[in-house]
C-alpha positions in Angstrom: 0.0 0.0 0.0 1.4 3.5 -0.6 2.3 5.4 2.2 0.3 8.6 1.7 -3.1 6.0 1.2 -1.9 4.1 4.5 -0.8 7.9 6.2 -4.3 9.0 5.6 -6.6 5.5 6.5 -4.6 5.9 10.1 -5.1 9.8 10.2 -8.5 9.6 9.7 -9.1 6.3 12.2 -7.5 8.5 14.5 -9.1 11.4 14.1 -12.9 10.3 12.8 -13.5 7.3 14.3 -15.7 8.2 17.4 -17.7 10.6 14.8 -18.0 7.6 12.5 -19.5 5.6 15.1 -21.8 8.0 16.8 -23.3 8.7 13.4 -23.8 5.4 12.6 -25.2 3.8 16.1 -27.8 7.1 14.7 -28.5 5.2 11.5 -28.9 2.4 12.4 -31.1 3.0 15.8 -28.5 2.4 18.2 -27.1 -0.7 17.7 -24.0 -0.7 19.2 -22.4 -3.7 17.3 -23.7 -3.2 13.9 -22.5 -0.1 14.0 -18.6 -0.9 15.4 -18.8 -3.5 12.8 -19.3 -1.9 9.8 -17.4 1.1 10.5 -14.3 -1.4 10.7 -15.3 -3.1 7.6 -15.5 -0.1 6.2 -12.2 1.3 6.5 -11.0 -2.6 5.6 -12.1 -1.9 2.6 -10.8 1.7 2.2 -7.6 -0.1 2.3 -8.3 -1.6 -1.1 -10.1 1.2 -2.4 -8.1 3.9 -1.7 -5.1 2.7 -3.2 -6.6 2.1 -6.2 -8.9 5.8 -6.7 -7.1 7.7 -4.7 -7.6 9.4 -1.5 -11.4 10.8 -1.6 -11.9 14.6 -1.0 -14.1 14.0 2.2 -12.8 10.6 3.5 -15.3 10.8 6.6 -18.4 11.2 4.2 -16.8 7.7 2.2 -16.4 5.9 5.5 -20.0 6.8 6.7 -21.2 6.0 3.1 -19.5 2.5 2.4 -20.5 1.5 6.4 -23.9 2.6 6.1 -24.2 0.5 2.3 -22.4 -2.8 4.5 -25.1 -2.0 7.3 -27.9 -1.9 4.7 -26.7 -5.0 3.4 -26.1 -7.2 6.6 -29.2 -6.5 7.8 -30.8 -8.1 4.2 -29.0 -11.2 4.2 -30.9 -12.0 7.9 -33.3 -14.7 7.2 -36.4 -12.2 8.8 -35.7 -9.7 6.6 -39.1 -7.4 6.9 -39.0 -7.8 10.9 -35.2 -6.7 11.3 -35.4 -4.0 8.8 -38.4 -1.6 9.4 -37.7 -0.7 13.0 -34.6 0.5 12.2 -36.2 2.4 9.2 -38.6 3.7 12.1 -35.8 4.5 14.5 -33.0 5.7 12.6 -32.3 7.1 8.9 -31.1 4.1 7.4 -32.7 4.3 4.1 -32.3 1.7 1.8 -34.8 3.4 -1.3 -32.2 6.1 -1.5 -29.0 5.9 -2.9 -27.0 9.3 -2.1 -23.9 8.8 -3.9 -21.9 12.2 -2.5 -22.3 13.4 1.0 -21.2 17.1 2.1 -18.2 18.3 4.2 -20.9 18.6 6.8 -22.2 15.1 8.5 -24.7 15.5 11.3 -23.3 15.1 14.6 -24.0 12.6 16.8 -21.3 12.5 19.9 -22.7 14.0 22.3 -25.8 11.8 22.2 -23.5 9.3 22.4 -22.2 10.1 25.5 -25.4 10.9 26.8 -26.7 7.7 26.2 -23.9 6.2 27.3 -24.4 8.0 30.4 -27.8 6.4 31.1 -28.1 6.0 34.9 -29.6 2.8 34.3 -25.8 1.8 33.1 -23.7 0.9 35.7 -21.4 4.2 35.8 -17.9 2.4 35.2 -19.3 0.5 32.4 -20.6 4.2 31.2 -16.7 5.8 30.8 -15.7 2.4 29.3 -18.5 2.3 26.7 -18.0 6.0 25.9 -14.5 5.3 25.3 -14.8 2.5 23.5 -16.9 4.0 21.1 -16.2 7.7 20.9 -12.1 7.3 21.3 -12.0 4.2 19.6 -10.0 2.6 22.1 -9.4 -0.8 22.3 -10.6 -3.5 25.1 -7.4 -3.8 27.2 -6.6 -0.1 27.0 -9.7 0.7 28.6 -8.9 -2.0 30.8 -5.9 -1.0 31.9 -6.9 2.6 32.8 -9.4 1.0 35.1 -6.9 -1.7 36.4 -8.9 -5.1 35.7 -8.7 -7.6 33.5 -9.3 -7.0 29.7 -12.1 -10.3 30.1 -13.6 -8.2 33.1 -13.6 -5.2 30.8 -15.0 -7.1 27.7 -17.7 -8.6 29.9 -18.9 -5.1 31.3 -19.1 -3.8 27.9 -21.5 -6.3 26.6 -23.4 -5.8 29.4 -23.5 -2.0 29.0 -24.7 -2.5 25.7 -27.5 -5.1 26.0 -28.5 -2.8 28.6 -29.1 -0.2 25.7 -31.0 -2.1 23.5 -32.8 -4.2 25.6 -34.2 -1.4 28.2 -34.5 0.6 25.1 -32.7 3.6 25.9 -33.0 6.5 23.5 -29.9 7.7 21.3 -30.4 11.6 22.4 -30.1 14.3 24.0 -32.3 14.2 26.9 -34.3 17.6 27.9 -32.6 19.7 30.1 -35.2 18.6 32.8 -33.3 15.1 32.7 -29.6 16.1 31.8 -28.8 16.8 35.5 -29.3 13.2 36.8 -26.6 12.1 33.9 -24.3 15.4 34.0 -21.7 14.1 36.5 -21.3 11.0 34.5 -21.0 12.9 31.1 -18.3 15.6 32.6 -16.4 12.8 33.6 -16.3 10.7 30.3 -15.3 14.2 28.6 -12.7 14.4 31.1 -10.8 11.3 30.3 -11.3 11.8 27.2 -9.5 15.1 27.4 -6.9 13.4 29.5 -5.6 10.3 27.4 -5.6 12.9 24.8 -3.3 15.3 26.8 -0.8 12.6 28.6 -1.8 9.8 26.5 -1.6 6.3 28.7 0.3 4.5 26.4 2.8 4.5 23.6 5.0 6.5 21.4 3.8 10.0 22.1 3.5 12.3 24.7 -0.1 13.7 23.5 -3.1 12.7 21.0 -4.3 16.6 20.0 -7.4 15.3 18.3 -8.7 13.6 21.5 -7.7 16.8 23.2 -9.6 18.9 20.6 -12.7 16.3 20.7 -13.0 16.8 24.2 -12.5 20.3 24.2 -15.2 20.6 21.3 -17.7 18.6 23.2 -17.0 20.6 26.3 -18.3 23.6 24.3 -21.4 21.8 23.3 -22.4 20.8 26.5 -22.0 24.6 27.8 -24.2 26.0 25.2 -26.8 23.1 26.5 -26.7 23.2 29.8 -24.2 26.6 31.6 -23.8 24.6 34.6 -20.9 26.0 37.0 -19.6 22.7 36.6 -19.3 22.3 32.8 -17.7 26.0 32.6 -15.1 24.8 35.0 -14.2 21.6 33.2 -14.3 23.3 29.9 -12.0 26.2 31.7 -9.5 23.5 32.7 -9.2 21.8 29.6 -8.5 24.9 27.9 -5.6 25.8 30.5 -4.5 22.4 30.4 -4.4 22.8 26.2 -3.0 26.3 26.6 0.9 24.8 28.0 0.6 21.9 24.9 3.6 23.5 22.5 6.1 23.5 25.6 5.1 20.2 27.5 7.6 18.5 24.8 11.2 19.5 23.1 11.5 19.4 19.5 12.9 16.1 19.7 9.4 14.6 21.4 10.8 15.0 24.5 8.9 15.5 27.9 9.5 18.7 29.5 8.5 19.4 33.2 6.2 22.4 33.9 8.9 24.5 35.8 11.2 23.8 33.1 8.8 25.3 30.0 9.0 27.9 27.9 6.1 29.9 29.2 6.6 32.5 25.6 5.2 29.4 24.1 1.7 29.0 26.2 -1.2 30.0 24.6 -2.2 33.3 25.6 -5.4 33.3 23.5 -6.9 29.9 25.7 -5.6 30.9 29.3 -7.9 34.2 28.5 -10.6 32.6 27.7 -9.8 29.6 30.1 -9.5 32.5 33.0 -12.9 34.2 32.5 -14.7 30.9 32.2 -13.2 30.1 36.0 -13.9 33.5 37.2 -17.7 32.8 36.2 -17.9 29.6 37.3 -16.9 30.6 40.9 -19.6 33.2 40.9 -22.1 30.2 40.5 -22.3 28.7 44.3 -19.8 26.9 45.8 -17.1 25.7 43.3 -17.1 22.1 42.6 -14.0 19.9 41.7 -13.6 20.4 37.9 -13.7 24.6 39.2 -11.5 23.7 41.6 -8.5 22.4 39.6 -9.4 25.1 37.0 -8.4 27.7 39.4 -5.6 25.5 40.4 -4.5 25.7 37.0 -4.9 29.4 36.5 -2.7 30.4 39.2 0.6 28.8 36.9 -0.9 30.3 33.8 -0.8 33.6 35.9 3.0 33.2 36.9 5.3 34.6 34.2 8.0 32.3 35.7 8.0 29.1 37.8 9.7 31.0 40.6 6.6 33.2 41.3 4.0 30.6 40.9 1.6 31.7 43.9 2.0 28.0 45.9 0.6 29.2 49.0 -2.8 29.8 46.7 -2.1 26.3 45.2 -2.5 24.5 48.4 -5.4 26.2 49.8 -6.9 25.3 46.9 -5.8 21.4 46.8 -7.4 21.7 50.5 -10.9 23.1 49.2 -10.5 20.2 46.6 -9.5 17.2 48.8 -12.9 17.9 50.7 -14.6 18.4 47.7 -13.4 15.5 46.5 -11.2 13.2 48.7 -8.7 10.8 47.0 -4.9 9.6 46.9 -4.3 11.8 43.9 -5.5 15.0 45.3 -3.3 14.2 48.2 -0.3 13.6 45.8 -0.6 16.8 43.7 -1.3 18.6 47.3 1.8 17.2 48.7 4.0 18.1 46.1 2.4 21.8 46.2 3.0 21.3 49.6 7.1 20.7 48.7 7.3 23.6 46.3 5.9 26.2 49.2 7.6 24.4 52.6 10.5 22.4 51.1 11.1 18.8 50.2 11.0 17.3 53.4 7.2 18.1 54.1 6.1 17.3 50.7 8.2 13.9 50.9 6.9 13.1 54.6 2.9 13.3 52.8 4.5 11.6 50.1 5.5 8.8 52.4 2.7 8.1 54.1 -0.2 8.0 50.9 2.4 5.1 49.8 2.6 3.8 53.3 -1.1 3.2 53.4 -0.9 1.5 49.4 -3.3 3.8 47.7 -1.2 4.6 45.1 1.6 1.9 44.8 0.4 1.1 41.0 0.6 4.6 40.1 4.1 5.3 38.4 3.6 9.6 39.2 3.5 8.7 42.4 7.0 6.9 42.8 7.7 9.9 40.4 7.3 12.5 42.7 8.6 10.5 45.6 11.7 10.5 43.2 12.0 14.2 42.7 11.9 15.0 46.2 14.7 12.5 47.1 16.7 13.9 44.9 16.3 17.4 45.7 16.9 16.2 49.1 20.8 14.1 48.0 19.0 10.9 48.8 20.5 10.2 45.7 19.8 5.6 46.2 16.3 6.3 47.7 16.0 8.6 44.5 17.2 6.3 42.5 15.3 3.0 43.4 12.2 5.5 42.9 12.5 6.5 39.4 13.2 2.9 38.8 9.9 1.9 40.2 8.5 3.9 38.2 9.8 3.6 34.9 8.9 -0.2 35.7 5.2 1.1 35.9 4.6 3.8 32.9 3.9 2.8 29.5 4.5 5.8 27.4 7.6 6.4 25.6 8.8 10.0 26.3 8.2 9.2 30.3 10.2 6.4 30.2 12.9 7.7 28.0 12.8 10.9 31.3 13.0 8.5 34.0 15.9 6.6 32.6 17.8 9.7 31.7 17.3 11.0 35.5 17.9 7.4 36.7 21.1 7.5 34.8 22.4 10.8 36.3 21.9 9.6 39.6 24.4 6.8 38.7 27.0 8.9 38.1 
């Protein structure tokens, strides 16, 4: 295959593929399957296609096209054809009297009800994120597995579940009205959040960041603003866009990672902290702040600071303490604690350190032995320092963090 036809099947997997599916579970009245299926036949047989027409101008349309034609057909070859075919005529838009043979640019879009049914409280809520990612992020079984920490069978299993749940309680593919939205907004914030995340430090592999799971996230975060102003959905969409704002310094030229009090803070995006900013500043107006607020304020404070020396840590930690009630967990206590270094010294921030991996919370967490690392090492506990980094390079799985913690491991040797 040539390699601009192959460059463009894996650009556009990459960067289409939850838009694929969401319009197609829409076509063909949400089934789940049927529509995962056909999307990856589909682009199977763009592989052949492509190399022998060319590239088409709007390769999203000729995915969704050539899916929706295999749909069509699979659902004729079933022996009941008449019973299996008209509900989803009823239900969705696939339409097998017309033909369209071009589509637009513009192909409706159908993510967030995606996430929204996804987010059905009738679904359990950590087969929710797994379906949402599954489908929206395209990723596979055992990465979603390994971001919840269970086996990829467990994973598989809650999957099929979430999805039977779908069709057989018959839960809508839309938008709920606003009325409804409330009892399913937690859940949705959060899928956009991890979405965002594996997008900005992606869990696994060669690079530091996947921008178009960033951007996706980011997008969505928009839509569900317009829909529903909640304090809550301004402050995740204001940390996202903070978070975005830093992307063009968190790596070298080369790929390479590059700590926060280490970047280039002329290369932050000026235009997003703004806008990130005001969206924090009106979300705090709106009752008392809630988590996602909360580490959006945390996160303006550094975009504030025109160094890293005059980063406001004394703000920081109040604020990790508003959040740790908020919203108690290991990993607020880790990103307090090292706050807690950079405004009383290494020692206190080791000592908290210490005693969240004294209790186990977070021995499977590679950031954690990470920051237990650092602090050694500012402190000369150069073997302690050492054996740390190690740790954790045993535990990450992306490339330009393990290429760090061997270089730091390595200078400690010497």
């Amino acid at each position: 295959m040539p390699l601009d036809v192959a460059n463009a099947i894996e650009e556009v997997y990459r960067s289409e593929w939850g838009r694929v599916v969401a319009t197609l579970i829409g076509m063909v009245g949400g089934d789940f399957d049927l529509a995962e299926e056909c999307a990856q036949e589909a682009f199977a047989a763009a592989v052949t296609q492509w190399e022998k027409d060319g590239v088409p101008e709007y390769p999203r349309a000729w995915i969704i096209s050539t899916a929706r034609h295999k749909a069509i057909d699979r659902i004729r070859r079933k022996s009941r054809f008449e019973e299996e075919l008209e509900p989803r005529l009823e239900q969705g838009s696939l339409d097998v009297a017309t033909q369209p043979e071009v589509y637009s640019a513009e192909i409706p879009d159908d993510r967030l009800r995606l996430i929204f049914t996804c987010c059905h409280p009738a679904i359990a809520q950590d087969a929710q994120i797994a379906l949402t990612l599954r489908n929206l992020c395209g990723l596979e079984t055992d990465e979603i597995a390994r971001a919840f920490l269970v086996p990829t069978t467990t994973m598989a299993q809650r999957l099929v579940r979430a999805k039977n749940k779908i069709r057989e309680a018959r839960i809508p593919y839309a938008v709920p009205e606003t009325s409804e939205m409330a009892e399913r907004l937690d859940a949705v914030l959060h899928v956009i959040y991890l979405v965002f995340n594996e997008g900005y430090s992606a869990s696994s592999g060669g690079s530091l960041t996947r921008a178009d799971l960033s951007a996706e996230a980011i997008r969505l975060g928009r839509l569900l603003v317009e829909l529903l102003p909640d304090r809550e959905a301004l402050g995740l969409l204001a940390l996202m866009l903070l978070h975005e704002s830093r992307r063009a310094a968190r790596t070298s030229s080369d790929g390479e990672l590059v700590l926060l009090d280490d970047q280039d803070r002329r290369l932050w995006n000026r235009a997003q902290i703004a806008e990130g900013t005001a969206l924090v500043e009106r979300a705090l107006t709106l009752r008392r702040p809630g988590p996602y607020t909360l580490q959006a304020a945390i996160s303006a404070v550094h975009a504030s600071s025109p160094v890293a020396a005059a980063t406001d840590w004394r703000q920081i930690v109040a604020l990790y303490d508003l959040l740790a009630q908020a919203v108690p967990s290991p990993v607020v206590e880790l990103n307090r604690a090292v706050a807690v270094a950079m405004r009383d010294g290494a020692a206190a921030g080791l000592a908290l350190v210490d005693a969240i991996l004294a209790r186990g919370d977070l021995d499977e967490y590679h950031l954690a032995h990470s920051a237990r690392a650092e602090l050694c090492r500012r402190l000369g506990r150069r073997d302690e320092a050492r054996k740390s980094y190690a740790r954790a390079l045993a535990l990450t799985r992306q490339d330009p963090e393990r290429r760090f913690l061997q270089k730091r491991i390595d200078e400690l040797k010497s």
